[in-house]
C-alpha positions in Angstrom: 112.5 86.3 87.5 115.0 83.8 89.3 114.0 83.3 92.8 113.5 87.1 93.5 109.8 86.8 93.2 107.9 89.8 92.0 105.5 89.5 95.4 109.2 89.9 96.7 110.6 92.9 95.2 106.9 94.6 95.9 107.8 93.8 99.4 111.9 94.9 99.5 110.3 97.9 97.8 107.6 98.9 100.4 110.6 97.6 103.4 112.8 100.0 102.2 110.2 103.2 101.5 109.0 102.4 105.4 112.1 102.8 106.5 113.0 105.9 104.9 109.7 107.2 106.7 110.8 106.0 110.1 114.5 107.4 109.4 113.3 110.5 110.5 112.1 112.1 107.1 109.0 113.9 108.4 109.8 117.0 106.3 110.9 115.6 103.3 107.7 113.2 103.3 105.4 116.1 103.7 106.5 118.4 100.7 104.1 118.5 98.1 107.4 117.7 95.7 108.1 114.2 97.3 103.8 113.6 97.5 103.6 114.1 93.8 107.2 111.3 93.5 105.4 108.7 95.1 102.0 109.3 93.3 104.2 108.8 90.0 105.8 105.5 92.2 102.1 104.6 92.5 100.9 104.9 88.9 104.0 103.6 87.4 103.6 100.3 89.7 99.6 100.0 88.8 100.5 100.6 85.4 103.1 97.5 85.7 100.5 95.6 87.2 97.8 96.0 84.1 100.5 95.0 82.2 101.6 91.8 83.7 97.9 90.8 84.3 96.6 91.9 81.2 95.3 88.4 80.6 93.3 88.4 84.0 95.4 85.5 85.2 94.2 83.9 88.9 95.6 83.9 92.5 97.1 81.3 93.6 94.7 78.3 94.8 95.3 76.1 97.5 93.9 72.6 98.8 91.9 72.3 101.7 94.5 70.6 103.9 96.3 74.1 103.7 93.9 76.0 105.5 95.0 77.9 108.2 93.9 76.6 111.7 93.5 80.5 112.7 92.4 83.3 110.3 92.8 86.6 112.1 90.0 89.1 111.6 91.3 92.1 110.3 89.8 95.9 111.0 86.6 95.8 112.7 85.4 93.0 114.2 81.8 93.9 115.3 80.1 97.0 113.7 78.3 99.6 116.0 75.1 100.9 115.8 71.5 99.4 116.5 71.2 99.2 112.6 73.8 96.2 112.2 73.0 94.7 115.0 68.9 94.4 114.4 70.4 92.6 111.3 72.7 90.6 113.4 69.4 89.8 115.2 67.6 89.0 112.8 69.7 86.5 110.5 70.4 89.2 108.3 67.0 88.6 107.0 66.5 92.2 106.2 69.7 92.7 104.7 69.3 93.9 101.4 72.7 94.9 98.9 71.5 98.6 97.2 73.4 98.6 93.5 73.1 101.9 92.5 74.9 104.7 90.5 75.7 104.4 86.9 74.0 101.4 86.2 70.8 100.6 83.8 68.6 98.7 86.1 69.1 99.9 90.0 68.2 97.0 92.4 68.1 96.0 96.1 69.2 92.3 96.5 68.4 89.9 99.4 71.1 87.8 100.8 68.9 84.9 99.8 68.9 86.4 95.9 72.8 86.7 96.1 73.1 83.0 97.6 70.4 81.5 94.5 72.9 83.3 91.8 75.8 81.7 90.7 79.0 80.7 92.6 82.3 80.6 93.2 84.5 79.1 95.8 87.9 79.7 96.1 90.8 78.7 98.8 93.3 81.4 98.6 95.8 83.7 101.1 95.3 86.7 102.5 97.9 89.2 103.0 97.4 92.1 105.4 99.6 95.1 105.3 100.3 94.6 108.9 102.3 91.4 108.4 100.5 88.1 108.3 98.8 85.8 106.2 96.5 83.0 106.2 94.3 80.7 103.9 90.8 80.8 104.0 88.2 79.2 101.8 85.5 82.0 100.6 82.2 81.4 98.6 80.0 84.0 96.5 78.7 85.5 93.8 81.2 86.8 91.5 81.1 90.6 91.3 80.8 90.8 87.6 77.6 88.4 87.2 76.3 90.8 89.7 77.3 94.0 87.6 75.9 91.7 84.4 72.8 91.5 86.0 72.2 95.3 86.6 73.5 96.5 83.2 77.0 98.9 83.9 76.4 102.3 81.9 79.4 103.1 79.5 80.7 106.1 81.7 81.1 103.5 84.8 84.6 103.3 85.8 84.5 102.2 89.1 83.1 100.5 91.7 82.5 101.7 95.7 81.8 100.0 98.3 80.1 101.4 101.3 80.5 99.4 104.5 78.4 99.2 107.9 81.5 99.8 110.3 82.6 103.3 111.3 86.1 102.8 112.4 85.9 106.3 114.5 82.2 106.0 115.7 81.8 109.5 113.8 78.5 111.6 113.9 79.3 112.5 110.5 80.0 109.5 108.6 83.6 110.1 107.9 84.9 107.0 109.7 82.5 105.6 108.0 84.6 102.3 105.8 84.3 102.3 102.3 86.4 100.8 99.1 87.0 100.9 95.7 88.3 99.0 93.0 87.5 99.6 89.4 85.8 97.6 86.3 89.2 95.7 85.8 89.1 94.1 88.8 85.6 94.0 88.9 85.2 91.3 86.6 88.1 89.4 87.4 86.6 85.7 87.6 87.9 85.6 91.1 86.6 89.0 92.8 83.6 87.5 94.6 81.2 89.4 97.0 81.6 86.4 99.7 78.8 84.8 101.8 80.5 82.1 103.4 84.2 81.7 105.0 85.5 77.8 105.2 82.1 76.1 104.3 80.1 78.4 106.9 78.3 81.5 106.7 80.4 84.6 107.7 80.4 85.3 110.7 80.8 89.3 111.9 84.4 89.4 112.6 85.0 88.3 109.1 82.5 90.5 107.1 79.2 89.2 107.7 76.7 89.5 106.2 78.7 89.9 102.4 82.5 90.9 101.8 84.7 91.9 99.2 87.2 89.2 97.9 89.3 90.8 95.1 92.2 88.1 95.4 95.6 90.4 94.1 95.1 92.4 96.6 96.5 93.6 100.3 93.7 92.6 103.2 92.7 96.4 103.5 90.9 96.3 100.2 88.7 93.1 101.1 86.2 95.4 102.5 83.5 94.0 104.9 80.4 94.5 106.0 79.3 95.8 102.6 75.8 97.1 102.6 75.9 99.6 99.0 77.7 99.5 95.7 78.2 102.4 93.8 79.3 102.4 90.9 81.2 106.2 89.3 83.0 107.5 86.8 85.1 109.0 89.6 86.2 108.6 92.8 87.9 112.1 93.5 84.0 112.8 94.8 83.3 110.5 97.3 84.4 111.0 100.6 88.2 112.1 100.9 88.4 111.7 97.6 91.3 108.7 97.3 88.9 106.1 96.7 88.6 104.2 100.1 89.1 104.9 104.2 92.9 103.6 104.3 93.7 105.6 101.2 92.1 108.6 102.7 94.5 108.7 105.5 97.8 107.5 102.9 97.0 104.2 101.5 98.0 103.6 98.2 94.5 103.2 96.1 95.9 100.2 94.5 97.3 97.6 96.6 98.4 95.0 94.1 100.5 91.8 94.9 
């Protein structure tokens, strides 16, 4: 594609849509007309995506002399609540990750279970929709040996992940973080549930005690904290409905790059 690269155009793309926003377009942007234009913009580039990584080719890997001296931590960076933190405590010796939903076997794994199954570690960026990058090493266990291990029923299309930080301290649970991504990325070799951040365990402002690393992805889907996985047909029926926090409030759902 020349030296235009497609991570490029994604991002002259998204440039040029902000700025129509900020341009003043308040009533245009809220008629259900334009809504339903950039839904089709949406599905049009997801269905792109599928296309081009139809063969489930990886991220780009890097070396460890490219680590980033600083990693910023992005969204929370300490949960709330006496329930974290008496985990916190405690080593996260108590911590157990609840699969659940359409599966065939329902389980509750320790994080000493996740750390005895296979794998991975990977060295790759990190792009956050606010602006910046950086390279971190992450180790886990990939995702689908974990779905593998459970059984995923046939109607399973998707998988959600609840989270232990409310981003509004709500009563009510609906600040309450959560993501989704479905089977596709799922079992991408490189979407790992990640224990361990440049050789060390994670540490809270990075996701401790497990985190999402699906690696063709903006920041805002690596969701941390993760304490439940769900797996749906659907996602129209949890929470807001879009599939995670961000898109609740105007996210796109699918945040390729």
């Amino acid at each position: 594609m020349s030296r235009l690269s497609r991570r490029g155009l994604i991002g002259a793309g998204a440039a040029g849509m902000g700025g129509l926003l900020l341009a003043g377009c308040d009533r245009l942007s809220a008629s259900p007309s334009f809504q339903k234009f950039i839904g089709t913009g949406e599905d049009l580039t997801f269905g792109a995506q599928r296309i081009l990584l139809a063969g489930q080719p990886l991220a780009r890997e890097y070396s460890l002399s490219q680590l980033s001296p600083t990693f910023k931590s992005n969204g929370t960076s300490m949960p709330g609540g006496d329930a974290y933190r008496a985990l916190l405590d405690n080593a996260f010796a108590n911590y157990h990750l609840a699969v659940e939903g359409l599966v065939a076997r329902p389980a509750r794994f320790s994080l000493a279970d996740l750390k005895a199954m296979p794998a991975r570690t990977q060295i790759t960026r990190h792009d956050c929709v606010e602006g910046w990058s950086a390279i971190g090493q992450w180790t886990g266990v990939p995702l689908g040996h974990l779905l593998r291990t459970v059984g995923v029923a046939p109607a399973a299309r998707f998988v959600v992940l609840h989270c232990a930080d409310d981003l509004e301290n709500s009563t009510d649970g609906s600040g309450q973080y959560y993501e989704s991504i479905d089977l596709f990325d799922a079992f991408h070799p490189q979407t790992i549930l990640a224990y361990a951040m440049n050789g060390k365990p994670l540490v809270p402002a990075h996701g401790a005690p497990l985190r999402l690393r699906v690696e063709r992805q903006l920041g805002y889907k690596q969701a941390k904290y993760v304490m439940r996985l769900q797996l749906v047909d659907r996602v129209e029926r949890i929470k807001g409905g879009k599939g995670g926090y961000w898109e609740d409030r105007g996210y796109e759902w699918y945040a390729g790059i």
